[in-house]
N, C-alpha and C positions, 0 to 999 in steps of 0.2 A: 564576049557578049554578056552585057549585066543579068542576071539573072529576075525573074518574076516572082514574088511571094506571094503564095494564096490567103487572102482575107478568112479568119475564122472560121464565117459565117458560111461561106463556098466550103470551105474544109467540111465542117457538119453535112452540107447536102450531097458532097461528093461520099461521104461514109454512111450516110442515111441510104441514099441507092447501092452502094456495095451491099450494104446488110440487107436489103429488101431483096435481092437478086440470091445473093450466096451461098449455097448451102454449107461451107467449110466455115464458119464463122470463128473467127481469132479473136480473144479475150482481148486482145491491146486496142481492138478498133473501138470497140464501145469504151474505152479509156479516155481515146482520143476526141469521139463523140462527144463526150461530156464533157472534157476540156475546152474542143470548141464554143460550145454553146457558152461554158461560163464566159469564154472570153469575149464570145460576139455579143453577149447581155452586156457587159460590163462596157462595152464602146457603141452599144447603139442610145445616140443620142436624141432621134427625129421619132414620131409617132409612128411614121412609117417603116421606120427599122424594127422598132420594138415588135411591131405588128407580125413583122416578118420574123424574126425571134421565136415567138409565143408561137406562130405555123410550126416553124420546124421544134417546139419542144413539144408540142401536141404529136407531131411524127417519131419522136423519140419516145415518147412516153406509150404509143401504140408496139412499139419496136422493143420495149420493154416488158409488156404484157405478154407477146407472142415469146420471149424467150423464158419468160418464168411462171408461164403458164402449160409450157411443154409438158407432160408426165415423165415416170423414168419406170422403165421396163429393167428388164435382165440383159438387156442391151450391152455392147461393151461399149459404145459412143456413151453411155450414161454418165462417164466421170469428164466428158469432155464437155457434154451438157451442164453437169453442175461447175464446171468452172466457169461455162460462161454468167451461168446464172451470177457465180460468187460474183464474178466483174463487173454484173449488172448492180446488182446488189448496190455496190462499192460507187458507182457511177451516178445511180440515184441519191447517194448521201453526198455526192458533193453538191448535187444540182442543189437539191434543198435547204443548204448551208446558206442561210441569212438571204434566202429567197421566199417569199412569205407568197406574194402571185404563184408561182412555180408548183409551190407546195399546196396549194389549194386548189390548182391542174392536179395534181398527181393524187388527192383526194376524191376529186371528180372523177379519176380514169379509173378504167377497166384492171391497172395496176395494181390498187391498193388491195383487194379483195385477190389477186393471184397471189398475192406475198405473205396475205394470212394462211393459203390456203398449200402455199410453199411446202414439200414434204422436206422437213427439217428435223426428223426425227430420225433413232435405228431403233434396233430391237432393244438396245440396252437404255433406256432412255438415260440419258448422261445431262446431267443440269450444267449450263455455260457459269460463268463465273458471276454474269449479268444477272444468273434466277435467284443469283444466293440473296437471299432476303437479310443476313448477318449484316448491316451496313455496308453494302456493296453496290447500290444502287445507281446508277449512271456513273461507273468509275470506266471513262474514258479509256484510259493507260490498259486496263483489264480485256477489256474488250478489246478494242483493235489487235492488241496480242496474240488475240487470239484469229481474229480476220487474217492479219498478217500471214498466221500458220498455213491458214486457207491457201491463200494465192503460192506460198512458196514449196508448196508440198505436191511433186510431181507423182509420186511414187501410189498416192494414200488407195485406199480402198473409196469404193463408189458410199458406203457406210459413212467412213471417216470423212467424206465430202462432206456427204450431206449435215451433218455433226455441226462440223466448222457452218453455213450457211446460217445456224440458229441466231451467235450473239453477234452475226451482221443483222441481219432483218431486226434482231430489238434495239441495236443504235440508231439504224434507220427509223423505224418507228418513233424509237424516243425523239430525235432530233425533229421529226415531221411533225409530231404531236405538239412540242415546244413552237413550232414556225407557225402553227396552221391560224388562221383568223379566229374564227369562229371553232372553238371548241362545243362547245355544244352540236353544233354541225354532225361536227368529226364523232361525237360521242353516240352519236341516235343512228350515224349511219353503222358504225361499230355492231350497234347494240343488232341492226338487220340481217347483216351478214351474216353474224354469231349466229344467230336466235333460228334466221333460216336452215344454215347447214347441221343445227343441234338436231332442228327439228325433223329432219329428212328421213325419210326409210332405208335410207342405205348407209350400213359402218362405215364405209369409208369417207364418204360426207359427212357424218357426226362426228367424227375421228378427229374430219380438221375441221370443224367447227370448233370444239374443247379444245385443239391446239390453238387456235385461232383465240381464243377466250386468254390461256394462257402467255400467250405472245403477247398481249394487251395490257395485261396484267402489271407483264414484268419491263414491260415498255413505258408502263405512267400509269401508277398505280393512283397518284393522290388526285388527280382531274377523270380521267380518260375510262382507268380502271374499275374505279372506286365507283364512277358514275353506272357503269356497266351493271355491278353487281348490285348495286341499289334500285336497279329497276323492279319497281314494287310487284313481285312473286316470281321469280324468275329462280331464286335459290333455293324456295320452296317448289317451284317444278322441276325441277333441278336432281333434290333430292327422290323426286316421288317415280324416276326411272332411271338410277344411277347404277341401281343395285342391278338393274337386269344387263346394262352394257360390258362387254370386256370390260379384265383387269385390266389391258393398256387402256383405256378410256378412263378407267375408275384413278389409275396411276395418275394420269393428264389432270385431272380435274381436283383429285385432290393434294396436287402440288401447287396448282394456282391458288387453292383455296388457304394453304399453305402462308403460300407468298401473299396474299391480300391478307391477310393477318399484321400484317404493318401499319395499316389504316386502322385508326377506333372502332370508327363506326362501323365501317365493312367487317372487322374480327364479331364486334358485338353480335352483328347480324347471323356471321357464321354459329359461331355460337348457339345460337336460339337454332335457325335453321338444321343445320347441318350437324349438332353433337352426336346424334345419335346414333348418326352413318360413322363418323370417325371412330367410336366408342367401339357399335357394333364390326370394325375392320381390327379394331385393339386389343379389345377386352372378351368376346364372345365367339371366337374365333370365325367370323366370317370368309378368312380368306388363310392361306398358307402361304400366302406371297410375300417375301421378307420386303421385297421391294415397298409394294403398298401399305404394307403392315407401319414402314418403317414412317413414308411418308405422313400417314394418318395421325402417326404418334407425335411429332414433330406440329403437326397442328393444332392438335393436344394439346400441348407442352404451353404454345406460344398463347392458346388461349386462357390456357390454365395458367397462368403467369403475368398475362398482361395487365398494365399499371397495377401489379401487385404491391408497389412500394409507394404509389402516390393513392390509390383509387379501387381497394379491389372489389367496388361494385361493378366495376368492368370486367366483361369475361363467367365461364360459366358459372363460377361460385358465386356470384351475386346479381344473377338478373332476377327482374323482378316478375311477379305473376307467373304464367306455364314455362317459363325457360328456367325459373327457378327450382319448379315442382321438377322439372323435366334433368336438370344436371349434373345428379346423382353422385353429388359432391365432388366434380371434375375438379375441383381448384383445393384441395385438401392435402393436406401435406405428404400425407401416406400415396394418394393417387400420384403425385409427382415423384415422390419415390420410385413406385409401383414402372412412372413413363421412363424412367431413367436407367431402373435396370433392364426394360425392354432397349433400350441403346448400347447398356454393354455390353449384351448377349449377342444382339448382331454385331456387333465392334470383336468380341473374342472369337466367334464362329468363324472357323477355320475357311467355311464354306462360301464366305461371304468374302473372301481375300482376295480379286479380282474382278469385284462387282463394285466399283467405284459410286454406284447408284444407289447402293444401299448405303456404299458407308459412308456418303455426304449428307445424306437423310440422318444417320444413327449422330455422324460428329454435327451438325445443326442441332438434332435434339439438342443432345447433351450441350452443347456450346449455351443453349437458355438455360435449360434446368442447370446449371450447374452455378446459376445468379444465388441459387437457394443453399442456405449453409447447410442445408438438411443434406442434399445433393451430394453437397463437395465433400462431406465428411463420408460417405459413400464409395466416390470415387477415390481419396485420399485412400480410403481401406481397403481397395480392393488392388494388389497389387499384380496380378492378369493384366488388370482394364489398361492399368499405367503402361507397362510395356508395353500394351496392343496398339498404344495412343503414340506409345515412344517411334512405334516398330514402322508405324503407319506413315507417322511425318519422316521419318529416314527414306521410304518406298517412293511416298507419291511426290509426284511432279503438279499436281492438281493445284491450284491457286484456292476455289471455292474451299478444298479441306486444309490445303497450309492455313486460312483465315478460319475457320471451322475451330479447328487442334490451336492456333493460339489463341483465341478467346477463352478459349476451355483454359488452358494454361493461366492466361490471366485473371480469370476466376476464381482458381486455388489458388494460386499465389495473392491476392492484392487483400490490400490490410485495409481494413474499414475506414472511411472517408472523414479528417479530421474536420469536426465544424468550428466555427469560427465564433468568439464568446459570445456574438448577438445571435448565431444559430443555436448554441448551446442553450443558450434563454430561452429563446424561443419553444424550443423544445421540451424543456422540463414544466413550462408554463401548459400547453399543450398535456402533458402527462399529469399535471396533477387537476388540469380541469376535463382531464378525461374525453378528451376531442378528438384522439389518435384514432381513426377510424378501425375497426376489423372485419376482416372477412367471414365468410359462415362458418370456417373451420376456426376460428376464434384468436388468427392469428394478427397480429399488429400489422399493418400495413408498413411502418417503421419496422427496419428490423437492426434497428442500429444497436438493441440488448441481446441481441439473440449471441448467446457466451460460443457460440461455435465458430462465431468471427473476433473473437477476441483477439487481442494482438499474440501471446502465448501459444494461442490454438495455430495461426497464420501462420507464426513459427516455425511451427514442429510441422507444419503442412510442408513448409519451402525448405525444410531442412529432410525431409522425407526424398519430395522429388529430386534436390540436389546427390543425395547417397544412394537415389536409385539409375542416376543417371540422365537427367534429360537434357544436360549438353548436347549430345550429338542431335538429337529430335530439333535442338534451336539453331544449333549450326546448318541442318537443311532445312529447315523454314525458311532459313536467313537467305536461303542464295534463289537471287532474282526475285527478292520480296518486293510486294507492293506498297507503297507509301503507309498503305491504313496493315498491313501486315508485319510491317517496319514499327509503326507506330506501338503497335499491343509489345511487339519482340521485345521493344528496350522496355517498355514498363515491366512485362514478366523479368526480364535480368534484374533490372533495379527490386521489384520484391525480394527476388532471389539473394540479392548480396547482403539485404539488410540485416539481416540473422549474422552476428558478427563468426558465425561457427559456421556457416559457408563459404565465407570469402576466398580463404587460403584454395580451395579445391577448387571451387569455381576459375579460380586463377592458373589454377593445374589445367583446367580442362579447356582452355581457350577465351576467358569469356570474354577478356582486354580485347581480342582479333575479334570480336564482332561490335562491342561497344565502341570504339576509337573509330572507327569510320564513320558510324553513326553521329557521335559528336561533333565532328569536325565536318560533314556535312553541309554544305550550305542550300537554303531552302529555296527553291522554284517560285516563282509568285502565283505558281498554281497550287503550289503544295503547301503555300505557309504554313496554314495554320495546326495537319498535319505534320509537318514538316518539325515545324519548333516544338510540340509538341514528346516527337521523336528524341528530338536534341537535347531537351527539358530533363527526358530520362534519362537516354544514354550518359548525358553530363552529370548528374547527381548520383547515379550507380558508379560514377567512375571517382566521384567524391568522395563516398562510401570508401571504396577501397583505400585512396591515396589518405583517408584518417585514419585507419588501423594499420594499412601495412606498409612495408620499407616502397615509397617510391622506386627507388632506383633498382628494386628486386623486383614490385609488379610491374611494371613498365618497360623496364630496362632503359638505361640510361639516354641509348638516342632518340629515344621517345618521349621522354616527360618532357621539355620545352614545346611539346605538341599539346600539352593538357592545360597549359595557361591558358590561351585563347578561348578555350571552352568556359574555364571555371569564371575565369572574369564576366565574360556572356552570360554565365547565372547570377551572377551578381545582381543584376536589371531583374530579375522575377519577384513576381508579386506574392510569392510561396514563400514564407518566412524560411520555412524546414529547408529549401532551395538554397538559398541566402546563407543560412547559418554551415550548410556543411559544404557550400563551395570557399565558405571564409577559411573553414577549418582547415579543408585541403591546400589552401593557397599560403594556410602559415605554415603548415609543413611541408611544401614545396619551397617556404622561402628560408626553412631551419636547412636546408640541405647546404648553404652557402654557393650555390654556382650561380656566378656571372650573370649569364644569360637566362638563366630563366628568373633572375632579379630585375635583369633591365627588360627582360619581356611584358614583366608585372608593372613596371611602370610605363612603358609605352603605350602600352594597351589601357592605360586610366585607370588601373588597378587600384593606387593610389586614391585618384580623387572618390570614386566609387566604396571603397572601405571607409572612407571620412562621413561620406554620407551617410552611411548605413550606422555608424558613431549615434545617429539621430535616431535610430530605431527605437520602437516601443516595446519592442520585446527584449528584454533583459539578453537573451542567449546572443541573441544576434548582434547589441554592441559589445557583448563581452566579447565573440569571436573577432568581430571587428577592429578593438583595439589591443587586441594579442595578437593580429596579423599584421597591425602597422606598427606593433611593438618589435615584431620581428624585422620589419624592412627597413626600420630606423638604424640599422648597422649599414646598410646601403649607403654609400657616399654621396652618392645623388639625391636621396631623398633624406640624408640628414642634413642637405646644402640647401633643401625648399624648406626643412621645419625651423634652421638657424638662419634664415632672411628675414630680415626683418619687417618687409616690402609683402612674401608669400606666408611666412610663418608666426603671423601675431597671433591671427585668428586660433592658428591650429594649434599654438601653445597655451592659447584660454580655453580650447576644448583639452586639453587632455588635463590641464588644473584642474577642472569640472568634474573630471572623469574620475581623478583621485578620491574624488569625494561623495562618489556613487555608492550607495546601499550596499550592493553586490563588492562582495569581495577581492573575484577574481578579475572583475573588472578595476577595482582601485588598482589590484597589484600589477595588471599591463601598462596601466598611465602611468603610474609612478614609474614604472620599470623603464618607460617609454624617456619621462622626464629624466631621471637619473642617468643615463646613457645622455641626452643631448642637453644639459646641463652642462656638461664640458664644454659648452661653446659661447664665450662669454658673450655674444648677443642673446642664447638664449636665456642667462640668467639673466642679462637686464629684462627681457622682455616678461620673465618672472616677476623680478622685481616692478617691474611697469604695471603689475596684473594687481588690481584694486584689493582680493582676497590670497594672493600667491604668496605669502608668506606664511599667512592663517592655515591655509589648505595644506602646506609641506611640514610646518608644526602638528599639527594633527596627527599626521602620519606618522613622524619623529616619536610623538610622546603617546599615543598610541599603549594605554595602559599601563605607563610608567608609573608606579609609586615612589613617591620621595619619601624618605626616611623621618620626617617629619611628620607626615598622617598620619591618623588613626585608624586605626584597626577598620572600627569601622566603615570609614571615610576609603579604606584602601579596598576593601572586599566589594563595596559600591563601583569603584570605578574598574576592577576588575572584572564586575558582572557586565557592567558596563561596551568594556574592551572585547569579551568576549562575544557578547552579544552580537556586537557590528559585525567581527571576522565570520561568524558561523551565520548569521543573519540569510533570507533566503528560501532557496531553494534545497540550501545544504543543511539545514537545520534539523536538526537530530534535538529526539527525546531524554537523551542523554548524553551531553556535551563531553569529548572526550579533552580531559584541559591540555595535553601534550599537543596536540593538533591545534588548536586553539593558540596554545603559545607560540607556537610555530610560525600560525599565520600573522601574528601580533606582529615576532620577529622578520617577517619578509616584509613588509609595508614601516616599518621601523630603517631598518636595513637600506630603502630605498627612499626615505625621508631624508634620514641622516649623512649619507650618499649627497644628495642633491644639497647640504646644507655645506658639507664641504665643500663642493663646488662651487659653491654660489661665492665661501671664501675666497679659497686659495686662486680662483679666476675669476671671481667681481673683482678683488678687490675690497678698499680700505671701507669705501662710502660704503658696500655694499653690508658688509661686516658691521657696522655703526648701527642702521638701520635694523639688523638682525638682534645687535646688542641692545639697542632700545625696544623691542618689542618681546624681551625677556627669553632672546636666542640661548644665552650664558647659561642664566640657571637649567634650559629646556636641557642643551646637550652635558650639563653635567648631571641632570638628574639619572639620563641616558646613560652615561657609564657607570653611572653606579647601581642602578638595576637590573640591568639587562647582561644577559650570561652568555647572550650573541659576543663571541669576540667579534667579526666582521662590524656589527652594529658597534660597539666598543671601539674599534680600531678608526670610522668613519668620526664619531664623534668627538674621538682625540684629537684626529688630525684638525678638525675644524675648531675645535679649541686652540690648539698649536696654532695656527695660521692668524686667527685672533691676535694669539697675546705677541707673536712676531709682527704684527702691525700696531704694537703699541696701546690694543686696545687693553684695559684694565678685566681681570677676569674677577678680580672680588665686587 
């Protein structure tokens, strides 16, 4: 007998009446509730279906209110209670997923006021990873992490429920607030909710009211939030009975105030309103609550700091009129100070080592203040703080403080932001017309002089926490890291390795096993842009190393063919510094001689990529460039594309060109490049073919040569001369050492002379003629008879010999 399937829509009514009748309520039925309804929306096609839809989500959304509007007693049914709640929770986020009607019901229902009003708190107030204001805001992946724990945790306490409950209702939120129509709506009713339960005579109603304000907050700070708290005198009532509510109310409230510090205008406001409650919890000892204490300071911090680098008329050191008279130099360098060692104090206190609520407040401080060099040379000196910081990221499982603790980390470690020559202009133009704005404590809003970021000081910073240990601190950051916590990890490694006096230990201590996964990562198209970001690092920290030390030592050998694919992928960055030391890595990956990771480098366009980059405008980066395709030109495959004459015209008029580059070390690649594939007699025709390719390998040849003929002083001119070009540069010293000088004279000699041979003994007779008419004779005997290079000597013989055995006349 064929079986009968129930329609969606029947499914819903049939679970709507179990739930209306049931007292045993099972978490999977309001699972299945919600599923139905998405599906019977999704197939009702007639006005009359729909109709009937919207009934029963109007039933669903009454059925929702009754269960998350329950209280919880000392009960022990209370953890079966909040899992249903959790299930409701999870049920209403699907409904509202790309349901804009739905979500503007669930704004009208009795719903949306039980959810703010949700006890989602315990005694410990624990911030979700959603409140962390550090760049953390609607990170998806974090949140649900944490929902997930919810449903899958049978065992938890009725506490640990309620905990989990929090960064569900602010996805929900967020997600509802992003659907809703009318924001403005959503915002004033907000504002009624809030405003009436603040107002009430009873704690436990003002309780979640501030919770209620909080959830808001951190659920859509830049519409929803922002709008709440600019309701014009509300932070000034606010303030004027704050001081008489519990610590947990004062805790609630000025963690929100905390987190709306991300907005301008809302920080500004706090600011004015509100410094002198934070101050008075900081400075004046209001309270003995590290908890509170720690929060207030952290709002401090953020205010005392904000757009200090672009604008510090923002924030309390520079409002103007009574917020100015009123800020009692909140934004001063000493008072930042002053908030920082209030962070490491709770950070070191033994006392505080289990109170995860303090010490996400104390690493948020510090993770701001420590943007300040004044700060980090602080923290750099105190070497307690460091271990407490080390001992901490080993301990916690916490995501809000693993991203806490690396920011802090990438704040000591990262080296000043190289600008670019029109930003350099810019800037000095800016400094000598005196435009750099300052703050009231007289400092530059630029602090791109400030000598405690210098590159030397950054140093000794990363060579500090490398010999104190913070390996192991990154290895558990690293496990089950979040995209944006991945992202800071590889940048801290990559400062970390640049100090060339860290590499080797860093290498002792693992850093390859965290970096190489990173690299070879491929990116999500939700995570790109952190994602490459990640990769960007990981790959040029990993560069770093393969230029100073033995590949097949740091890597081990069946792991380097896994580094190409990276290094070429930085190739494509728009980061010259990128560019030049993944070139670097890839010529000493291809000095190694193996096979495979030669044909790896060409497969992967490694080749045509290094030609391009030939085109750079920065000096470093075609001299890398053609010392890496100087290196692959021993490759048979790729000396088989620069000896065609079909793929290898072009490339043997770029590397003539090159010969005849300013920069030294760049002549000596091309030449070195041509001299190696000169033995292929299409490429010395294609030389010969080349309009200047004789003039350009002369040069090179005679390259300071004096003939015994000139004069003294005709010889010391072109000597000054010779010299000048080799040392020319970058290399260019005050006092020319002439041993070095001659040296280089003799390697670009060497590889002239080289290629002149060849061009004989494998052109050929025409080829020879051509060289003897454009005064090749005299050039290579002038050649042996100056030059104390035997090799240069020995090259210029043989090409005279080759000569006079084809007949040609040498006198």
């Amino acid at each position: 007998m064929a079986s009968t399937s129930i329609s969606p829509e029947d499914k819903a009514k049939d679970i709507l009446g179990t739930l209306s009748t049931s007292q045993d309520i099972m978490p999977t039925l309001i699972t299945d509730l919600a599923a139905s309804l998405v599906t019977a929306r999704a197939n009702a096609s007639t006005d009359e279906a729909k109709k009937s839809i919207k009934a029963l989500q109007a039933q669903y959304l009454d059925q929702c209110n009754t269960f998350l509007s329950k209280q919880l007693s000392s009960d022990e049914n209370d953890s079966q209670t909040l899992q249903v709640q959790s299930a409701t929770l999870k049920s209403l986020l699907r409904m509202v997923m790309d349901d804009t009607p739905f979500t503007d019901s669930f704004f009208a229902s009795p719903v949306y006021p039980s959810i703010l009003r949700l006890n989602t708190s315990t005694t410990s107030t624990l911030k979700s990873e959603s409140s962390s204001s550090l760049n953390t805001k609607n990170d998806p992946s974090k949140k649900l992490s944490s929902s997930a724990s919810a449903a899958s945790a049978t065992t938890k306490t009725t506490q640990e429920v309620a905990s989990d409950l929090k960064p569900m209702v602010i996805i929900l939120l967020s997600k509802a607030f992003e659907m809703a129509s009318n924001k403005d709506h959503v915002r004033d009713m907000s504002s009624e909710i809030v405003l009436a339960d603040i107002g009430s005579d009873k704690l436990k109603t003002r309780a979640a009211g501030f919770q209620a304000l909080g959830l808001i907050v951190q659920a859509d700070m830049s519409s929803i939030g922002a709008g709440l708290l600019s309701k014009e005198g509300l932070l000034a009532e606010l303030m004027d009975c704050i001081e008489l509510e519990p610590e947990e109310i004062q805790i609630s409230l000025t963690e929100t105030l905390s987190m709306a510090c991300s907005d301008t205008k809302t920080r500004t406001a706090i600011g004015l309103h509100c410094g002198e409650f934070l101050k008075s919890i900081v400075h004046k000892g209001a309270t003995k609550n590290q908890h509170l204490k720690g929060a207030a300071a952290v709002a401090l911090t953020k205010i005392s700091l904000a757009e200090s680098r672009k604008d510090p008329s923002v924030g309390m050191a520079g409002l103007e009129g009574d917020a100015k008279a009123g800020s009692n130099n909140i934004g001063s360098a000493e008072e930042e100070a002053n908030l920082a060692k209030l962070f490491s104090g709770l950070l070191k206190d033994d006392k505080n080592d289990n109170n995860s609520a303090i010490q996400v407040n104390a690493v948020e401080g510090l993770a701001y203040s420590s943007i300040q060099p004044a700060v980090k040379h602080l923290i750099i000196s105190d070497k307690a703080l460091l271990l407490s910081l080390f001992q901490l990221a080993e301990d916690t499982k916490s995501n809000p403080l693993k991203y806490g603790l690396i920011i802090i980390f990438n704040n000591l470690t990262a080296f000043r932001k190289r600008l670019s020559p029109e930003q350099e202009q810019m800037l000095k133009l800016k400094k000598m017309a005196g435009t750099l704005p300052k703050s009231e404590s007289g400092r530059l809003s630029n602090q791109e002089d400030d000598p405690l970021d210098d590159e030397p000081v950054v140093n000794r910073r990363n060579i500090t926490l490398t010999k104190l240990g913070i390996m192991p601190a990154l290895h558990a950051i690293s496990h089950q890291a979040s995209e944006n916590v991945a992202q800071s990890l590889a940048m801290v490694l990559r400062n970390l390795i640049t100090p060339t006096e860290t590499r080797g230990l860093l290498v002792q201590q693992g850093v390859v096993r965290l970096l190489i996964p990173m690299a070879l990562k491929q990116a999500s198209p939700q995570e790109k842009g952190a994602s490459e970001s990640t990769k960007t690092a990981s790959t040029q920290a990993l560069a770093k190393l393969c230029i100073t030390l033995d590949p097949r030592l740091t890597f081990k050998n069946q792991r380097v063919p896994e580094l190409v694919k990276p290094f070429i992928w930085l190739l494509d960055s728009t980061d010259q510094l990128c560019q030049f030391e993944s070139l670097m890595a890839l010529t000493n990956l291809g000095s190694m001689g193996d096979v495979q990771i030669l044909s790896l480098i060409v497969q992967e366009s490694g080749i045509e990529k290094m030609e391009n980059l030939q085109f750079s405008e920065h000096t470093l980066v075609r001299r890398a460039a053609t010392e890496s395709l100087c290196n692959m030109i021993f490759f048979e495959p790729v000396f088989e594309q620069y000896s065609d004459p079909k793929t290898g015209k072009h490339k043997i008029h770029l590397m003539l060109a090159l010969c005849d580059a300013d920069d030294f070390m760049t002549r000596r690649a091309a030449s070195g490049a041509l001299a190696v594939l000169s033995t292929s007699p299409q490429v010395c025709q294609m030389i010969m073919d080349q309009e200047r390719g004789l003039e350009i390998l002369t040069s090179l040849a005679s390259l300071g040569v004096i003939p015994k003929t000139m004069s003294k002083a005709e010889a010391e001119k072109v000597e000054a001369k010779a010299i000048e070009d080799v040392m020319s540069g970058q290399d260019a010293v005050a006092v020319v050492d002439h041993d070095v000088a001659v040296g280089r004279m003799d390697e670009l000699r060497h590889r002239g002379a080289e290629c002149f041979k060849n061009l004989v003994t494998i052109g050929g007779k025409v080829m020879s003629e051509k060289i003897a008419a454009q005064g090749g004779i005299q050039m290579l005997a002038n050649l042996v008879q100056s030059s104390k290079s035997e090799a240069v000597q020995y090259c210029a013989v043989e090409a005279l010999k080759g000569m006079s055995e084809q007949g040609i006349q040498l006198q």
